[in-house]
C-alpha positions as a Markdown table, in Angstrom:
| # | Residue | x | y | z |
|---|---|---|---|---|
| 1 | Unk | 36.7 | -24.6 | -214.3 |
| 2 | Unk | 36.9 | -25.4 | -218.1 |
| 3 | Unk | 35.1 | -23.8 | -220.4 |
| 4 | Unk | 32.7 | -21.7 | -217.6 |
| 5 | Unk | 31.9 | -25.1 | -216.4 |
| 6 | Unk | 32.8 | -25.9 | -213.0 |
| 7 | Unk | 33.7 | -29.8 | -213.2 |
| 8 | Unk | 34.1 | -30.5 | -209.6 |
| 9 | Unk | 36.2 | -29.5 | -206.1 |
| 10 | Unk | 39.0 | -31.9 | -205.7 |
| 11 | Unk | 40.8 | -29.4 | -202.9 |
| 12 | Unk | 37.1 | -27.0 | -202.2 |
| 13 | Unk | 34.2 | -28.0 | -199.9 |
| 14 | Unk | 31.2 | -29.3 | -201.6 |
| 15 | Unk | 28.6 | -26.6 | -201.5 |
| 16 | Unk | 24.9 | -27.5 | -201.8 |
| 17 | Unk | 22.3 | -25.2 | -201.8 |
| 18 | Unk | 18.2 | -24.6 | -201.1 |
| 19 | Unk | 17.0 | -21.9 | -202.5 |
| 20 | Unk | 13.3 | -20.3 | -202.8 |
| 21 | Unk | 12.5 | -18.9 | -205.9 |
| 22 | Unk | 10.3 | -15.8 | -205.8 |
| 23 | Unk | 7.7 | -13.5 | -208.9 |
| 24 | Unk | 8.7 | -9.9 | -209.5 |
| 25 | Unk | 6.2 | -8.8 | -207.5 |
| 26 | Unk | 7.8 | -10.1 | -204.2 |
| 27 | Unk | 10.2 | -7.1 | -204.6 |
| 28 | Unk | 10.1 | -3.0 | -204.2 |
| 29 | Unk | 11.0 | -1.3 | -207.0 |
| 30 | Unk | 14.1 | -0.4 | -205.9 |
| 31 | Unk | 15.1 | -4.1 | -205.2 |
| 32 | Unk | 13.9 | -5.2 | -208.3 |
| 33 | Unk | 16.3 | -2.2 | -210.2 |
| 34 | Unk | 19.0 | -4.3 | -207.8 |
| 35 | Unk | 18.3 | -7.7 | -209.4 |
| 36 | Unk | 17.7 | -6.4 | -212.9 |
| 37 | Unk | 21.3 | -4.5 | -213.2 |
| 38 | Unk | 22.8 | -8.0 | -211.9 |
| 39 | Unk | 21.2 | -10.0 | -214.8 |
| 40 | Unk | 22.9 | -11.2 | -218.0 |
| 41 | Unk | 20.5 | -11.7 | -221.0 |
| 42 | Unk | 22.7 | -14.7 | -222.0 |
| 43 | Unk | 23.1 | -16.6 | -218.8 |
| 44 | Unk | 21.7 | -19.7 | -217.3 |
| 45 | Unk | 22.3 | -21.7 | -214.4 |
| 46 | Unk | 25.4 | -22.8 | -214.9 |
| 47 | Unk | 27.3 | -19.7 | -216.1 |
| 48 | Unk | 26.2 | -18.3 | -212.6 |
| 49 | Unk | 27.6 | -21.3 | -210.7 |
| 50 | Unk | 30.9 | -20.5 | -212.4 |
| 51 | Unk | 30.6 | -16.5 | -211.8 |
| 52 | Unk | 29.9 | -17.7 | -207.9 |
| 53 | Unk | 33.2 | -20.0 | -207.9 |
| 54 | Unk | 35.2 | -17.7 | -209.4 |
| 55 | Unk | 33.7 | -14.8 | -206.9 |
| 56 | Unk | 34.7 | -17.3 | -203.9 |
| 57 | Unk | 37.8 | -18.0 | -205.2 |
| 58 | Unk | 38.9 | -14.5 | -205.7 |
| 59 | Unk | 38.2 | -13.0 | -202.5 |
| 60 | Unk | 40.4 | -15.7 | -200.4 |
| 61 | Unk | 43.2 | -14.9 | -202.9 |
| 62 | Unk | 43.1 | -11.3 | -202.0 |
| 63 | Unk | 46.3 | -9.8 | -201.1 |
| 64 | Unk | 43.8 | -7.8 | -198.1 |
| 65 | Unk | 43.0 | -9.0 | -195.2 |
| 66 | Unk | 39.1 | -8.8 | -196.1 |
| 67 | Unk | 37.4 | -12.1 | -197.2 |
| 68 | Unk | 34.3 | -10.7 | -197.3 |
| 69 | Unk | 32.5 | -9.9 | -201.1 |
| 70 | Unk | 30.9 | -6.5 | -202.2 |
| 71 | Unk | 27.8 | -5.5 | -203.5 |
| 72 | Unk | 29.5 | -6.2 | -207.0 |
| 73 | Unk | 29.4 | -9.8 | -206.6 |
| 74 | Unk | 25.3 | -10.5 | -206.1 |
| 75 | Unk | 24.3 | -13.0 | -208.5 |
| 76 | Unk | 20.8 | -13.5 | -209.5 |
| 77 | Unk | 19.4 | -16.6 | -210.4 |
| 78 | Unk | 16.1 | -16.9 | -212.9 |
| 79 | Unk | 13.8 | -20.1 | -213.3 |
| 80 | Unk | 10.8 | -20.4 | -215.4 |
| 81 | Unk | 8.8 | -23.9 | -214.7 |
| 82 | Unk | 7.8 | -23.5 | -218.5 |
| 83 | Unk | 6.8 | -21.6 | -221.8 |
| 84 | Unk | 4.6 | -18.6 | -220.3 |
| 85 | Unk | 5.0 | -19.4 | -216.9 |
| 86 | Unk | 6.3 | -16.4 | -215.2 |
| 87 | Unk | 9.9 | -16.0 | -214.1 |
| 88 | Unk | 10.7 | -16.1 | -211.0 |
| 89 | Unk | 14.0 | -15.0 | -209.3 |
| 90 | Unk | 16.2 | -16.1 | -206.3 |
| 91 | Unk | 19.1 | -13.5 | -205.8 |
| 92 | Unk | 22.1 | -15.3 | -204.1 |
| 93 | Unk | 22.5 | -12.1 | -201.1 |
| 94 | Unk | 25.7 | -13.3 | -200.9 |
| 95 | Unk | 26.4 | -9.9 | -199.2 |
| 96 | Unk | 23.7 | -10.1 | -196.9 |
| 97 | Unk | 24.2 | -14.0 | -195.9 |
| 98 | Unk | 28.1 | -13.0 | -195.2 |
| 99 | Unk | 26.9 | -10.2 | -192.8 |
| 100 | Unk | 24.7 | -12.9 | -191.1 |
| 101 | Unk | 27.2 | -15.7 | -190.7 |
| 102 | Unk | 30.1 | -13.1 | -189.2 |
| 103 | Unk | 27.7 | -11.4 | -186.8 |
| 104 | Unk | 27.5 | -15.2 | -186.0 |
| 105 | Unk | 31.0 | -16.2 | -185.7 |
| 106 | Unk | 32.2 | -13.0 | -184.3 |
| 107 | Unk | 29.4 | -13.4 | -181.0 |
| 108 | Unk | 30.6 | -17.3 | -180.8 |
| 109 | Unk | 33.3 | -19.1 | -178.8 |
| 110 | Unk | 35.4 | -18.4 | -182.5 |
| 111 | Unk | 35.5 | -14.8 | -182.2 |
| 112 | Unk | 39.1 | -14.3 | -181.7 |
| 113 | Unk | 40.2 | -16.6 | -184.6 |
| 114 | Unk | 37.5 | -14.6 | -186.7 |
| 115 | Unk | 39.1 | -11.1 | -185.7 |
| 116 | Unk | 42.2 | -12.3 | -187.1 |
| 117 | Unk | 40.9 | -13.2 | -190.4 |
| 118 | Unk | 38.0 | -10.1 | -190.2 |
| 119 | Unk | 39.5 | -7.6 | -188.5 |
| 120 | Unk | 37.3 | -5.1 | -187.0 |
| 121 | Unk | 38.5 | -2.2 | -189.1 |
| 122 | Unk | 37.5 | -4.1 | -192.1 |
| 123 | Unk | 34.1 | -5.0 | -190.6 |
| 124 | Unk | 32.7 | -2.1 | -189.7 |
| 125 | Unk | 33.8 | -0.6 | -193.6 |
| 126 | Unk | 31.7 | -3.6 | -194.7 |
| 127 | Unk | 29.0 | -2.9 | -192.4 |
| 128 | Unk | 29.0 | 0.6 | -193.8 |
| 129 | Unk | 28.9 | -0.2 | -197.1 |
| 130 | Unk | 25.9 | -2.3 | -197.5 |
| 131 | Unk | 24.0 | 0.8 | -195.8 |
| 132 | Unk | 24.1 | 2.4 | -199.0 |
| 133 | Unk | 22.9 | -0.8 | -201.0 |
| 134 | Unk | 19.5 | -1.8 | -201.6 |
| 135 | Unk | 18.8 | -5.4 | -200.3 |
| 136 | Unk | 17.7 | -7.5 | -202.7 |
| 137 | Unk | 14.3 | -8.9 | -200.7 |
| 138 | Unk | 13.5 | -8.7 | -196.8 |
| 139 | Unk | 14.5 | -12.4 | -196.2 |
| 140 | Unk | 17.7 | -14.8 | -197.3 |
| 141 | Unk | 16.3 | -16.6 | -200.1 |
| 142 | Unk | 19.5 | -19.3 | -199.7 |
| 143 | Unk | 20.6 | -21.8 | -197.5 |
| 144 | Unk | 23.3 | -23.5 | -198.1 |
| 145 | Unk | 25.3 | -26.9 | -196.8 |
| 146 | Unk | 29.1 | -28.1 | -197.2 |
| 147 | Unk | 30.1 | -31.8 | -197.3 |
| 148 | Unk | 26.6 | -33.1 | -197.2 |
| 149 | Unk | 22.7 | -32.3 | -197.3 |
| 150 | Unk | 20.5 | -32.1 | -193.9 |
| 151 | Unk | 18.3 | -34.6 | -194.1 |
| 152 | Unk | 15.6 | -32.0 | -193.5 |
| 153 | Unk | 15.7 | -30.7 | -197.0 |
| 154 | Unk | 15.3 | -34.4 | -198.1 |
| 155 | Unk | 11.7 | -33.6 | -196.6 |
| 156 | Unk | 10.7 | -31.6 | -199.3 |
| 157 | Unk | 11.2 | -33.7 | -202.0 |
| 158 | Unk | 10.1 | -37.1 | -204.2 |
| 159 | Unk | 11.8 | -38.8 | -207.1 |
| 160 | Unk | 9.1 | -37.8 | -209.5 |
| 161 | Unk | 9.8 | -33.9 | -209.2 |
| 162 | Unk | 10.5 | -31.9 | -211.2 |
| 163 | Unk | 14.1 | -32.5 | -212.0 |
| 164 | Unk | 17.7 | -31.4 | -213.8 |
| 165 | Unk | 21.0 | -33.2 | -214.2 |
| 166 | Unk | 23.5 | -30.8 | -215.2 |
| 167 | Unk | 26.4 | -33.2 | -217.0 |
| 168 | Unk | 29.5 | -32.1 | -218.3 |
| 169 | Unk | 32.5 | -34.2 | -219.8 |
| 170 | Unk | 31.4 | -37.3 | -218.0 |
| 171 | Unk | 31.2 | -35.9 | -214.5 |
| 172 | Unk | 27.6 | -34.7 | -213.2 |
| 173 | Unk | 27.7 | -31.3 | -212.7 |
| 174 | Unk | 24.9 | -30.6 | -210.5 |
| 175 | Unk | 21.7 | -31.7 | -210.0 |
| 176 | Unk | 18.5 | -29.6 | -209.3 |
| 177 | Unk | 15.1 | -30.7 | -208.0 |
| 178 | Unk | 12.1 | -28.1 | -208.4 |
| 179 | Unk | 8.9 | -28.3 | -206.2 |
| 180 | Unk | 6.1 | -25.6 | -205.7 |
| 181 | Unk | 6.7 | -23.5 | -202.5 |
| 182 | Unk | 3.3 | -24.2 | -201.5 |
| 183 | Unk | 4.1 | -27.9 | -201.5 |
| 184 | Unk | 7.2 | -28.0 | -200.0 |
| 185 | Unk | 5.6 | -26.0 | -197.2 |
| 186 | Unk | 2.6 | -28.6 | -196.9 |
| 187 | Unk | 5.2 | -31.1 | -196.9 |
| 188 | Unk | 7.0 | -30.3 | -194.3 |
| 189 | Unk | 4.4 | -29.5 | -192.7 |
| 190 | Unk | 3.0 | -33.1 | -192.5 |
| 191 | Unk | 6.4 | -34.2 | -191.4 |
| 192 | Unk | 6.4 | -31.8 | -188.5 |
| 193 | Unk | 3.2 | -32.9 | -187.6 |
| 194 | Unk | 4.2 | -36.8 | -187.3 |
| 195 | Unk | 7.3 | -36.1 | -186.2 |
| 196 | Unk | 5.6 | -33.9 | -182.9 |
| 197 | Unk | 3.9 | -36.8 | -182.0 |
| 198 | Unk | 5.8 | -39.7 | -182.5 |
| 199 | Unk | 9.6 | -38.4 | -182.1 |
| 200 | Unk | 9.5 | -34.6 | -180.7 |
| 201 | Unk | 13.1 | -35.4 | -179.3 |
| 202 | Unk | 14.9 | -35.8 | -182.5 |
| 203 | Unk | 17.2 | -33.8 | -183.6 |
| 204 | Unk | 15.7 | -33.5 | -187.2 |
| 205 | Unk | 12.0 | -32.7 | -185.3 |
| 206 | Unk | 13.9 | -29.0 | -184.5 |
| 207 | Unk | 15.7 | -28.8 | -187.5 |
| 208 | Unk | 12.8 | -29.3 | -189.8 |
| 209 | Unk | 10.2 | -26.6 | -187.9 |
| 210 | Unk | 12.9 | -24.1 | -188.1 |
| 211 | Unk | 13.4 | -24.4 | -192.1 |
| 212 | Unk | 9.3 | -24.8 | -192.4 |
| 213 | Unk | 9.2 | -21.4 | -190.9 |
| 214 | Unk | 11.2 | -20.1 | -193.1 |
| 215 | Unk | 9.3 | -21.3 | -196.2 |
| 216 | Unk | 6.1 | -20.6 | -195.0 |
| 217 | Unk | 6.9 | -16.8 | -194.5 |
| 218 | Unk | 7.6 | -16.6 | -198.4 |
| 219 | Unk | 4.9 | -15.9 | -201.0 |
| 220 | Unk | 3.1 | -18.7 | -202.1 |
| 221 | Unk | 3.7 | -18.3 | -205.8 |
| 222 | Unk | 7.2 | -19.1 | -205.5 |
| 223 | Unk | 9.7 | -22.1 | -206.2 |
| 224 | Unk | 11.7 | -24.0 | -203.6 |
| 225 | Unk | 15.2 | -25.2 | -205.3 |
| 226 | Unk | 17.2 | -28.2 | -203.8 |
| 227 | Unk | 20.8 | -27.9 | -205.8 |
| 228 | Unk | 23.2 | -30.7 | -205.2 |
| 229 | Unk | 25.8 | -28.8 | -206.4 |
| 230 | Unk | 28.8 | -30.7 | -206.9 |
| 231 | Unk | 28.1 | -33.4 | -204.3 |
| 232 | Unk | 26.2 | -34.9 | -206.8 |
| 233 | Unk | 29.0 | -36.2 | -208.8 |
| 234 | Unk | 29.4 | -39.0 | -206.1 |
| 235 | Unk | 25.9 | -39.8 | -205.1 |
| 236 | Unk | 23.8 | -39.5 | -208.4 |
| 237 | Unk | 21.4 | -41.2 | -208.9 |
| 238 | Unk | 20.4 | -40.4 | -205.1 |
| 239 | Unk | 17.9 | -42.5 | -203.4 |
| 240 | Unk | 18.7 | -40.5 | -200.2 |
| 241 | Unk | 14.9 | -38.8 | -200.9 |
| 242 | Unk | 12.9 | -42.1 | -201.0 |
| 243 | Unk | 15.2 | -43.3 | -197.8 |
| 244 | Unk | 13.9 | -40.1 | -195.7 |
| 245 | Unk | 10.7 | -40.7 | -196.4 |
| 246 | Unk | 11.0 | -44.4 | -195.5 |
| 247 | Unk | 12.4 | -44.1 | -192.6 |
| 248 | Unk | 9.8 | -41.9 | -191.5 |
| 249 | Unk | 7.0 | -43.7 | -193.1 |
| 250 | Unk | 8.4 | -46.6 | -190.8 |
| 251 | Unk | 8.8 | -44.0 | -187.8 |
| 252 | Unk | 4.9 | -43.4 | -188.2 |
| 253 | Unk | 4.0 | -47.3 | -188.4 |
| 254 | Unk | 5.8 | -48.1 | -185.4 |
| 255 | Unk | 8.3 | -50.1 | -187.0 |
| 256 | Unk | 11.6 | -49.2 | -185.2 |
| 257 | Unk | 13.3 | -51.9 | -187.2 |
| 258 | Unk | 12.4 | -50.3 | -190.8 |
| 259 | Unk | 13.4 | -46.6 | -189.6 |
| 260 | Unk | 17.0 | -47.8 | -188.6 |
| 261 | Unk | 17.7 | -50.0 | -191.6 |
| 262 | Unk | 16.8 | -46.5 | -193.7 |
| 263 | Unk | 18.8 | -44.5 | -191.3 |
| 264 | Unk | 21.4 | -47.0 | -191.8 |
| 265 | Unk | 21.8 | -46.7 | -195.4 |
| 266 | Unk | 21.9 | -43.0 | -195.4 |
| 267 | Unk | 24.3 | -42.9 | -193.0 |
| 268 | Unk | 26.8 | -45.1 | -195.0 |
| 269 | Unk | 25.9 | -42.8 | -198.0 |
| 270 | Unk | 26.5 | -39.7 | -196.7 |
| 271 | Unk | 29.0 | -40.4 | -193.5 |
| 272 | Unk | 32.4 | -40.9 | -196.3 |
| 273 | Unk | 31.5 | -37.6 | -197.6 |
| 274 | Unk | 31.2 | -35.7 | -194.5 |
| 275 | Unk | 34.7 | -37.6 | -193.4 |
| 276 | Unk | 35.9 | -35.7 | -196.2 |
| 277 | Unk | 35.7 | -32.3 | -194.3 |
| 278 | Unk | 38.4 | -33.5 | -192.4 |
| 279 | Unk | 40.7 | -35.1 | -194.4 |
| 280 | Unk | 44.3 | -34.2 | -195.4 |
């Protein structure tokens, strides 16, 4: 961090995020109140990247033995596709989405490891909290990814997009691609189609119709976010888009040869950095 800027994890996990934009009146009242008192006049993008890295880093340095944030961390996003468009907003729930991911440890094969680190003392106080906290919005708006992007999210999106390169000091920062919610939806939509037809058996046929679910159940005015974070420092400019949709493009055609020589390439892209989650 330098200057509010976060310039890249040497020793953290590269975190990269999909996130769904949605218009004020997506929210109650009350949840709106919530996402209101968590907004700073002067911030933008990047100011809440560095309150969210500092948040992270402050609740694995506690001297407790509870990891998991407070109501006091949420950090709301705003994005506004131009002058007198409406603004739209994409609370991170970074409450909520912890909730989800220990109920999901603490039911797996992980469980005892996770009782050490969560113990169920602490749990059940965190559990108890957020009963007396308005959630920000009925569904988690965010989804995020460490060392690498599924190749489902690639779906979404094309290289004329609407898109942001957030550069800092000679390093690229982030880099943000925009698309209307409706369109991702439709997009992913066609892909699911193809893909139930010509390969139902792989793996990204079931990844994709579970994340095109999850768009299609927000409103249709909103904005669907695919944030490099950091990871973009070592694969901008990204051709990793225009590959997915080669490869399936080839997939659809019949042409076997075409779909593994794109598969191929994002592979040898992508397979360093995901090495990197295991290295010393």
């Amino acid at each position: 961090m330098r200057n509010g800027l976060y310039l890249g994890g040497v020793q953290l996990p590269f975190v990269s995020s999909l996130r769904v934009y949605l218009p004020r009146d997506s929210y109650t009242p009350e949840q709106f109140r919530y996402l209101r008192a968590r907004l700073d006049d002067d911030q933008n993008s990047v100011t809440v990247d560095a309150q969210e890295l500092a948040d992270s880093l402050g609740r694995v340095s506690r001297s407790t033995a509870n990891p998991l944030p407070t109501p006091a961390v949420d950090r709301v996003r705003v994005f506004q596709a131009g002058e007198g468009a409406p603004l739209l907003y994409a609370p991170n729930q970074v409450v909520a989405r912890s909730i989800s991911a220990t109920t999901e440890l603490l039911s797996g094969p992980m469980a005892p490891l996770a009782r050490l680190v969560v113990p169920d003392s602490e749990w059940d106080l965190h559990l108890e909290r957020m009963e007396t906290s308005p959630v920000p919005g009925d569904m988690l708006q965010t989804r995020t990814s460490t060392w690498g992007i599924p190749f489902s999210w690639f779906t979404l999106v094309y290289a004329n997009d609407r898109m942001e390169v957030v550069e800092a000091n000679g390093r690229v920062l982030t880099v943000r691609i925009q698309v209307p919610l409706p369109l991702a939806v439709e997009r992913s939509g066609r892909t699911l189609k193809m893909l139930a037809e010509m390969a139902p058996d792989l793996d990204l046929f079931e990844e994709l119709d579970e994340l095109h679910g999850w768009l299609d159940a927000f409103s249709d005015d909103g904005m669907v976010e695919l944030d490099y974070g950091p990871v973009a420092n070592r694969v901008h400019p990204d051709e990793s888009p225009a590959d997915v949709h080669a490869g399936l493009q080839c997939l659809a055609d019949g042409d076997l040869t075409g779909a593994a020589a794109a598969y191929r390439r994002l592979a040898r892209r992508w397979m360093p950095i995901r090495q990197l989650a295991r290295a010393n």
